[in-house]
DORO-404706 format. One line per 2 residues: number of its first residue (from 1); their letters; for each residue x, y, z of C-alpha. Coordinates in steps of 0.25 Angstrom, whole numbers, padded with zeros to 4 digits. Layout:
// residues N
NUM	a	X:Y:Z  ...;
This chain:
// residues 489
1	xx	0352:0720:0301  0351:0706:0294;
3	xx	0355:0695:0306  0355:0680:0305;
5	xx	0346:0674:0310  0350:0658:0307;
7	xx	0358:0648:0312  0371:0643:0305;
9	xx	0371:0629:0306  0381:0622:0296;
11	xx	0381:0633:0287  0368:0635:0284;
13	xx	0360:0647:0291  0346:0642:0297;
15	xx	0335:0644:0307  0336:0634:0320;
17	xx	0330:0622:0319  0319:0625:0327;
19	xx	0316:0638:0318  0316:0646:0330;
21	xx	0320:0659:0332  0325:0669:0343;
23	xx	0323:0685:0345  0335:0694:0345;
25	xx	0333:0706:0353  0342:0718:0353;
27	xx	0344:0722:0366  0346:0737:0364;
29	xx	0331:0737:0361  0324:0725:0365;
31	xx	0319:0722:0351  0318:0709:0344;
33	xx	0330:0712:0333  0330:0698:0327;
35	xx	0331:0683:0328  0340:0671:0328;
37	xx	0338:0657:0326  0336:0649:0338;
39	xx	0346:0638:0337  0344:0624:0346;
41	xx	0349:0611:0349  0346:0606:0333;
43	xx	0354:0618:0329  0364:0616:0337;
45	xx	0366:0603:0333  0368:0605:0320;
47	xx	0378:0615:0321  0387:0608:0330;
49	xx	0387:0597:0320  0390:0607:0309;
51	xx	0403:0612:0314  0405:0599:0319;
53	xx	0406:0594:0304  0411:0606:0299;
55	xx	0424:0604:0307  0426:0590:0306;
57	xx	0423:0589:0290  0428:0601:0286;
59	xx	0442:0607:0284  0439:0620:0291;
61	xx	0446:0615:0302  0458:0614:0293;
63	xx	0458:0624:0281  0464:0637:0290;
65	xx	0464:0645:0274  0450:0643:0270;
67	xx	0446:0646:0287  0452:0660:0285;
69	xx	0443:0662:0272  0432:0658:0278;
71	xx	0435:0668:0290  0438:0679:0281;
73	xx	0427:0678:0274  0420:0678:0287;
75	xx	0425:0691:0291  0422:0698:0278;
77	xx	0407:0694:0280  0406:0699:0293;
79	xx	0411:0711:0287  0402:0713:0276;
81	xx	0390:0711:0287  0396:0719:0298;
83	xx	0386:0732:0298  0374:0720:0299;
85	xx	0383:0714:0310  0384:0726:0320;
87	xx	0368:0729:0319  0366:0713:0323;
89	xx	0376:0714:0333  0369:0726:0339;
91	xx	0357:0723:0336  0357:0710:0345;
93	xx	0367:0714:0356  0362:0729:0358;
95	xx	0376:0734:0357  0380:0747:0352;
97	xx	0386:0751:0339  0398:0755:0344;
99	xx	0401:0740:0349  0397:0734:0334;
101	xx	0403:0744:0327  0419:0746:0323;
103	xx	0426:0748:0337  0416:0736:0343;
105	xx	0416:0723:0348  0401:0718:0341;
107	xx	0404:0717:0326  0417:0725:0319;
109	xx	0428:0723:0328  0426:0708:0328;
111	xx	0424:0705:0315  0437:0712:0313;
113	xx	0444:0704:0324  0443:0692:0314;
115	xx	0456:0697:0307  0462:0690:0317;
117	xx	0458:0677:0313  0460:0680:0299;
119	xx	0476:0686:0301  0479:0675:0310;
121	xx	0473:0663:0304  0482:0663:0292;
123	xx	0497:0663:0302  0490:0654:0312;
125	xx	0501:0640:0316  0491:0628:0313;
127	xx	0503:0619:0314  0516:0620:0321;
129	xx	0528:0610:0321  0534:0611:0338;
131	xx	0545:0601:0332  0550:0586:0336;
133	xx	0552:0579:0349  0556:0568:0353;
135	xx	0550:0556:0363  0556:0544:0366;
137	xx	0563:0545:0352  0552:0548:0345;
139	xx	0553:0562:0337  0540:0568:0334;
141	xx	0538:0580:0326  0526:0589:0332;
143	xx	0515:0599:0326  0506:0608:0335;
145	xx	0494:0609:0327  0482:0620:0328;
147	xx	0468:0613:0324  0452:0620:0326;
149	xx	0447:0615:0339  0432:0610:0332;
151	xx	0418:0615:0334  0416:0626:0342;
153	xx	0405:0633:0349  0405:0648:0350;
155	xx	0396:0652:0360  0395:0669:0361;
157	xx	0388:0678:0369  0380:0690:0366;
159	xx	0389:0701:0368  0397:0703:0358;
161	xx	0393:0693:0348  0400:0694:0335;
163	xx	0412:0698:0343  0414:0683:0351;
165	xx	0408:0676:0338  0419:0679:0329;
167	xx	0428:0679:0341  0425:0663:0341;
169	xx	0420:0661:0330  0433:0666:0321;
171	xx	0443:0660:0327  0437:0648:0328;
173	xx	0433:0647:0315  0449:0651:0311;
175	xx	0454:0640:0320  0445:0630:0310;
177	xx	0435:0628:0320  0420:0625:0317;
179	xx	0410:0633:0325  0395:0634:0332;
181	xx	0392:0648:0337  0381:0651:0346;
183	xx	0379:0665:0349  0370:0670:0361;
185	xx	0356:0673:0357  0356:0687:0359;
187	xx	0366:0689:0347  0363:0679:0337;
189	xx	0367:0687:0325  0380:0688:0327;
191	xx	0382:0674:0327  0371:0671:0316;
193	xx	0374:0682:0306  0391:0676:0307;
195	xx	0386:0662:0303  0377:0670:0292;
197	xx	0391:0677:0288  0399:0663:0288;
199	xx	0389:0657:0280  0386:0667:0269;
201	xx	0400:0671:0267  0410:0662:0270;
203	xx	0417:0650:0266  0414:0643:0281;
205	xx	0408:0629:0278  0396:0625:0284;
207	xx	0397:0621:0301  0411:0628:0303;
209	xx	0402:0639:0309  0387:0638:0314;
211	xx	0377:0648:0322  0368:0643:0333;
213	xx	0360:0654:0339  0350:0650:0351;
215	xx	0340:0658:0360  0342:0648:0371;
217	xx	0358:0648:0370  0361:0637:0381;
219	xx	0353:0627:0372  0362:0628:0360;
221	xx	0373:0633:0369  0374:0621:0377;
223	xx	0372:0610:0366  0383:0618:0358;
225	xx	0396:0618:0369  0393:0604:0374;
227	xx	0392:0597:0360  0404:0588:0359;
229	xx	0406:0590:0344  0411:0604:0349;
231	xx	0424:0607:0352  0424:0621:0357;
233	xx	0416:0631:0365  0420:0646:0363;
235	xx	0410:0653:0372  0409:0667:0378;
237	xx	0400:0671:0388  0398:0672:0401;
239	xx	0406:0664:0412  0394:0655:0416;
241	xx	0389:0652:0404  0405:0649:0400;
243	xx	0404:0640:0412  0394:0630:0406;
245	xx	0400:0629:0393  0413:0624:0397;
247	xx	0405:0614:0406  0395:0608:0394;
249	xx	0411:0611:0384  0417:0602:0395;
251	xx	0407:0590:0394  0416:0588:0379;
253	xx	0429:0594:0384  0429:0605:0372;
255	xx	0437:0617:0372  0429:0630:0379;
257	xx	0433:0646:0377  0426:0654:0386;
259	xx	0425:0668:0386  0417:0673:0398;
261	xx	0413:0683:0408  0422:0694:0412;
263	xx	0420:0705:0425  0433:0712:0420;
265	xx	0441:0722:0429  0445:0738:0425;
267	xx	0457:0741:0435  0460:0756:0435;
269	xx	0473:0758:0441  0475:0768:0452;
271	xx	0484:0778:0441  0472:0775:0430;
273	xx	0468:0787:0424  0455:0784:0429;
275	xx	0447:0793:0416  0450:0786:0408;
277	xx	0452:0771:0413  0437:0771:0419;
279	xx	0434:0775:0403  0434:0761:0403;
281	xx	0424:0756:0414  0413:0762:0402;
283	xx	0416:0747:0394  0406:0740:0405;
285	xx	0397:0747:0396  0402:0742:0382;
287	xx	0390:0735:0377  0384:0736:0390;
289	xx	0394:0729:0397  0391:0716:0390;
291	xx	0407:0712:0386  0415:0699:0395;
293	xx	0426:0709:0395  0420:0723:0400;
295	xx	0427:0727:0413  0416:0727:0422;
297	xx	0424:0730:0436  0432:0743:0436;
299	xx	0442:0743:0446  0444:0756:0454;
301	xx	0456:0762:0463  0447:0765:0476;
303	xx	0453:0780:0477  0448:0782:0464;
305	xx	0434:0776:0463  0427:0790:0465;
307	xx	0432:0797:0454  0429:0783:0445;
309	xx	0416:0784:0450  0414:0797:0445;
311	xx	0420:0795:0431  0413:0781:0431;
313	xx	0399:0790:0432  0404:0799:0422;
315	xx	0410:0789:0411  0397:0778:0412;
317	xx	0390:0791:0409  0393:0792:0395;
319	xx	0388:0778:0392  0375:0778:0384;
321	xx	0366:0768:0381  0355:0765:0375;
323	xx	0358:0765:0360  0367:0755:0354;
325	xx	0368:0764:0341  0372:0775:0348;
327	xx	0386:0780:0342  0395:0776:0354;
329	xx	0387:0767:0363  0394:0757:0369;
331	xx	0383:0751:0379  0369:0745:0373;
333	xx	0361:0736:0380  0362:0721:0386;
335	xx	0361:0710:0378  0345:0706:0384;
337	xx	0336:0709:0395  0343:0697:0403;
339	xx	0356:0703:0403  0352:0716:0407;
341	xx	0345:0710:0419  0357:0703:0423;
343	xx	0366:0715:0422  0354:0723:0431;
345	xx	0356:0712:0441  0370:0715:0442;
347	xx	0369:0728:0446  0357:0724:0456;
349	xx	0368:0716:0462  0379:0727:0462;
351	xx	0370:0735:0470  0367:0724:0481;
353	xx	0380:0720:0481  0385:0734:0486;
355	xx	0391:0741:0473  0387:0756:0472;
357	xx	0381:0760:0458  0387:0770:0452;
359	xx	0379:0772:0440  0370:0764:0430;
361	xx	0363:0751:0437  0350:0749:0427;
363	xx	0342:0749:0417  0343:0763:0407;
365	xx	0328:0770:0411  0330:0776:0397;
367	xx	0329:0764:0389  0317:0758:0388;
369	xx	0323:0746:0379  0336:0738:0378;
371	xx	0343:0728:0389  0351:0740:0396;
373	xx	0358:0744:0407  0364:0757:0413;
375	xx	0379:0756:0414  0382:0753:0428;
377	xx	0393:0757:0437  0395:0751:0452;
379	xx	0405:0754:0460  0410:0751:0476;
381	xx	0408:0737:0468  0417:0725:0475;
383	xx	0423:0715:0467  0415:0703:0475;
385	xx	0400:0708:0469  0394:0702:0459;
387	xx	0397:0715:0450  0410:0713:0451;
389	xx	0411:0699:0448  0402:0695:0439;
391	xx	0400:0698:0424  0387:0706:0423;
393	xx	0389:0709:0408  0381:0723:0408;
395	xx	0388:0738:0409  0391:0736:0424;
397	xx	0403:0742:0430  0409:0737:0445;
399	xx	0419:0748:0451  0427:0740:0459;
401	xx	0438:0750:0469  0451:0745:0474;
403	xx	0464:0749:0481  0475:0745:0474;
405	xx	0481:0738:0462  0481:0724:0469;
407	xx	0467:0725:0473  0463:0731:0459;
409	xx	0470:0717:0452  0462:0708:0465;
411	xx	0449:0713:0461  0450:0713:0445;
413	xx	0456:0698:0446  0445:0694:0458;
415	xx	0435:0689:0447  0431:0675:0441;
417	xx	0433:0683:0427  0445:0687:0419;
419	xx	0442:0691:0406  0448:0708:0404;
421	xx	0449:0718:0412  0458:0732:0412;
423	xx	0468:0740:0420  0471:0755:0419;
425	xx	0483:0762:0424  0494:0774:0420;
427	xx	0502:0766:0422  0503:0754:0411;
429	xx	0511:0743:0419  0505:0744:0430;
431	xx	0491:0741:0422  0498:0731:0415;
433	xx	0503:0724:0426  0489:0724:0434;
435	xx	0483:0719:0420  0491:0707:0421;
437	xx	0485:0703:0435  0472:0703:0431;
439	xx	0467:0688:0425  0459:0692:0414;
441	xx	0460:0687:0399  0462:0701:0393;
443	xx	0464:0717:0400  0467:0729:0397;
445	xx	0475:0740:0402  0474:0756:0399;
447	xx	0464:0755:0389  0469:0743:0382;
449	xx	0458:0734:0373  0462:0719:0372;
451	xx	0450:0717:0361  0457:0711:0348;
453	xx	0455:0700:0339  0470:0698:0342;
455	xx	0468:0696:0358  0464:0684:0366;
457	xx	0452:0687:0374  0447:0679:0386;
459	xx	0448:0676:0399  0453:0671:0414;
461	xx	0445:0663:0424  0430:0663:0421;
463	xx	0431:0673:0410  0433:0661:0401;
465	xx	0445:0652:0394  0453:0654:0382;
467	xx	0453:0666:0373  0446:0673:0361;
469	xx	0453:0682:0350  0466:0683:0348;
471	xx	0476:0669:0343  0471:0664:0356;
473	xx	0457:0663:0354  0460:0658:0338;
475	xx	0467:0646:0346  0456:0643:0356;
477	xx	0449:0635:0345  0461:0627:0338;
479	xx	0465:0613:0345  0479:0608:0345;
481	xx	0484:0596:0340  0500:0592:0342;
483	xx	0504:0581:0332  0518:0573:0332;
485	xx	0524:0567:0319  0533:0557:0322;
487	xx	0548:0560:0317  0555:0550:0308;
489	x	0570:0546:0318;
């Protein structure tokens, strides 16, 4: 494992101003695994004024040919250095192998989604002609042009680093956009070990793309999204960290994406086949339940809440844990001993608040090492407890019961969230047409997966604004510009 350490600032990796440094611990065993540069205020400063010029005197912004060279080179380096990759990746988020490996969301998967961007980049419609019109006998002859928003800051979280780096990064970059990334500090390298890979092995000139990486992430964070020589913030994170960032984004009216928190709704249908529906109710436990999308309520018909119950008990019993190298392991540990005891509180307050616990509720007394929790299952849960309604991001399940379709859509819609959920039902149209009642961003019905480079992820209400992936999210980084050429009588 060879992971960068250094900043990127104006295309030249190097140590923070202050020379400081921060430990990276993998939280699967506590151990100090590495460092990263400790980035401030100096630092900061100099990247943002990097991609500042970079955009402004450069023809990135305009060359579309020699951005898709630069992009396919990209992926080929990320290519040539994946195996190193997926041990940074797990070595700094605790997540299993199967997640960084070929079906996973960590590391493969996303560097393939950058096809995308490279089939689509060539076809995309820069320039369209909407024809002439006439005003007060004036003809006037009118383009709709597609131009790159700016500077923008890409501000990721921690669980699924690479993933929501490139998922902003390439498409902005595409669009002709100059970009700052600043990563959380719990997963540095996958943010420090791209800039390595853009700098060493592509054409991208200096200040299109810089690295800031910070222990103290509101410091940087802060000066980052309210600097007026930005013009974008693309953030994904929680809902009340998404809250302050569009207030300090607003003080310069620049463009915000959000993409935030989720407490996303598993509805199965009274004719489910309920074996195989609650199959699902295991994802709470993808890499420990630390994922915007994960459907953390499950939503029961009342007269079959016993025999859920029991194969509940039954399917959360295969779950292992413990080892993230194990072959198959889908759960590893929180990201740091402060996520763990937030999670812990949850459950404390599920139990006070009156929800039974069916299984799980603590720490593993097996493991002596590593931020984990036991997968935990309540049930008799009602949707106004704090369970129900807010994001805990841990592999907790609330079991909500309900009488009848209406009830079902009442409950799964009665959330400030909107981000995914899922229905089940034999019967598809009747899935489908409760699917369509339920405001969130993306959903799936009888087993369906939205996850693709082609589809526009994000989502309603507090779960964020805008969209990522997909032509959507491309667009969410171009300005556009109508210009009128006056027509000769």
């Amino acid at each position: 494992m060879n992971p960068e350490t250094r900043l990127l600032i104006d295309g030249q990796l190097q140590a923070a101003a202050s020379g400081r440094c921060y430990k990276v611990i993998n939280p699967a065993t506590e151990e100090v695994v590495g460092e990263a540069a400790d980035g401030g205020p100096d630092d900061m400063e100099q990247a943002i004024t990097a991609a500042r010029r970079a955009f402004d005197e450069t023809d990135w912004s305009t060359n579309h040919d020699f951005r898709l060279h630069c992009l396919q080179q990209l992926k080929a380096g990320l290519l040539e250095e994946m195996d190193d990759f997926k041990q940074q990746i797990a070595a700094e988020t605790g997540a299993p192998l199967a997640i960084c490996g070929a079906q996973g969301p960590q590391c493969e998967v996303p560097i393939g989604f950058i096809d995308f961007t490279l089939q689509n980049l060539p076809e995309f419609q820069w320039s369209r002609d909407i024809g002439v019109s006439e005003m007060m006998g004036l003809k006037s002859r009118r383009l709709v042009e597609k131009e790159a928003i700016g500077v923008v800051a890409c501000v990721t979280p921690w669980n699924v680093p690479l993933q929501i780096n490139l998922a902003k990064c390439i498409p902005a970059l595409a669009a002709g956009c100059t970009i700052v990334l600043k990563p959380a500090p719990d997963t540095p390298w996958s943010a420090t070990t791209l800039g390595r890979i853009v700098t060493e092995k592509t054409d991208i000139p200096p200040g299109v793309f810089n690295v800031i990486t910070a222990e103290d992430p509101a410091i940087v964070g802060d000066q980052l999204v309210s600097d007026p020589r930005v013009d974008m913030v693309s953030f994904t994170g929680s809902t009340a960290v998404g809250k302050h960032i569009m207030a300090r984004a607003s003080e310069t009216v620049k463009k915000v994406f959000l993409e935030l928190g989720g407490k996303s709704a598993n509805i199965i249908l009274d004719d489910a086949d309920l074996g195989n529906s609650l199959l699902t109710a295991l994802s709470v436990c993808f890499h420990a339940g630390q994922g915007c999308a994960l459907q953390t309520r499950l939503l029961i018909p009342r007269a079959r809440q016993a025999e859920a119950e029991e194969l509940l008990k039954t399917y959360f019993g295969f779950i292992s844990y413990g080892d993230p190298n194990a072959e198959g392991a889908i759960m590893g540990p929180l990201v740091n001993a402060r996520q763990r005891e937030r999670v812990l509180a949850y459950i404390d307050k599920g139990k006070a608040e009156g929800a039974r616990l069916l299984l799980g509720g603590g720490v593993p007394e097996n493991l002596e090492k590593g931020y984990y929790v036991e997968p935990t299952v309540f049930v008799d849960v009602t949707n106004d407890m704090a369970i129900a309604r807010e994001e805990i991001f841990g592999p907790v399940l609330a079991v909500i019961a309900y009488d009848d379709d209406e009830e079902a859509i009442r409950i799964a819609n009665d959330s400030e969230y909107g981000l995914s959920g899922a229905v089940w039902s034999a019967d598809e149209q009747r899935a489908l047409a409760v699917a369509r009642r339920i405001r969130t961003g993306t959903i799936n019905v009888n087993g369906g997966n939205f996850y693709g480079s082609d589809a526009p992820f994000g989502g309603y209400k507090q779960s964020g604004i805008g969209r990522e992936m997909g032509r959507e999210g491309f667009e969410e980084y171009l300005e556009t510009k109508t210009i009128a050429i006056g027509v000769n009588q």
